[in-house]
C-alpha positions in Angstrom: 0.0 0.0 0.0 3.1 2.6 0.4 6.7 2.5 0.4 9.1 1.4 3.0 12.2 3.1 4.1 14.4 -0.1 5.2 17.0 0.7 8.2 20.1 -2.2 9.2 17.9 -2.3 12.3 14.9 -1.3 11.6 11.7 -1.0 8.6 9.4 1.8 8.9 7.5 4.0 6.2 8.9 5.6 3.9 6.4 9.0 4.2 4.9 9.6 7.9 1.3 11.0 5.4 -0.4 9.0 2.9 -2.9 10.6 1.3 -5.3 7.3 -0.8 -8.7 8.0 -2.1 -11.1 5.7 -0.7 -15.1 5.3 0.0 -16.3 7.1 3.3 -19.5 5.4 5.3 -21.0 5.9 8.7 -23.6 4.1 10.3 -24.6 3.6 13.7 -26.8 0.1 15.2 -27.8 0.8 18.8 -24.9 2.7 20.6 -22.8 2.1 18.5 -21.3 4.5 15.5 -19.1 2.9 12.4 -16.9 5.1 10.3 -16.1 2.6 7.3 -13.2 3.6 4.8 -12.9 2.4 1.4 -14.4 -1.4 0.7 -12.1 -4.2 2.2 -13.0 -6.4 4.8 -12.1 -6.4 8.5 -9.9 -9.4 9.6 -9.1 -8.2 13.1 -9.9 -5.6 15.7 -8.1 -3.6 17.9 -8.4 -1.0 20.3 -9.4 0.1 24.0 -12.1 0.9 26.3 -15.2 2.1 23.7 -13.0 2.4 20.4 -12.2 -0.7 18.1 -10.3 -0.1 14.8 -10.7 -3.0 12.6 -8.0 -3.8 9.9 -7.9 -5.7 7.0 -5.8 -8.5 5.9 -3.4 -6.6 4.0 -2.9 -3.9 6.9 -5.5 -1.1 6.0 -7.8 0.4 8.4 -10.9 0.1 7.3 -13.3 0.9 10.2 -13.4 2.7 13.3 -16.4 2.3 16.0 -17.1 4.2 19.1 -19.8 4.2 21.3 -22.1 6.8 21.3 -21.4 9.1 24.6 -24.4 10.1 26.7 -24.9 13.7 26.8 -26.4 15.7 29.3 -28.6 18.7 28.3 -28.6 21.4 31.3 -31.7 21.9 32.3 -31.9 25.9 30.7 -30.6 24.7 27.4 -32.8 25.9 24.5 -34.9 23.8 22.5 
């Protein structure tokens, strides 16, 4: 997916920004939202507390979900 800069000791990318055109989604089920990029499929999940990233097989991320804080509404707020 992009180049790599390879070190004696070390391989890391070649360009710390990447700019790829890709399909942008959101959807939410429940408490949940989903922010889906581009059209690959997750094969593993990672994250903490209420975030997950999901990544594909080749090493894309291709989804984030939170969960939806709750939000408080003073009592004097309009509408």
């Amino acid at each position: 997916m992009w180049e790599w800069r390879v070190a004696p000791d070390y391989v890391e990318p070649a360009k710390r920004d990447v700019s790829i055109p890709q399909h942008l989604a959101w959807s939410t089920q429940g408490d949940n939202v989903f922010l889906q990029f581009g059209d690959s499929q997750a094969s593993w999940f990672v994250g903490s507390g209420d975030t997950k990233f999901a990544i594909s097989e080749s090493g894309e991320l291709v989804c984030m979900a939170v969960r939806r804080p709750e939000v408080e509404l003073p009592p004097d707020y309009p509408g």
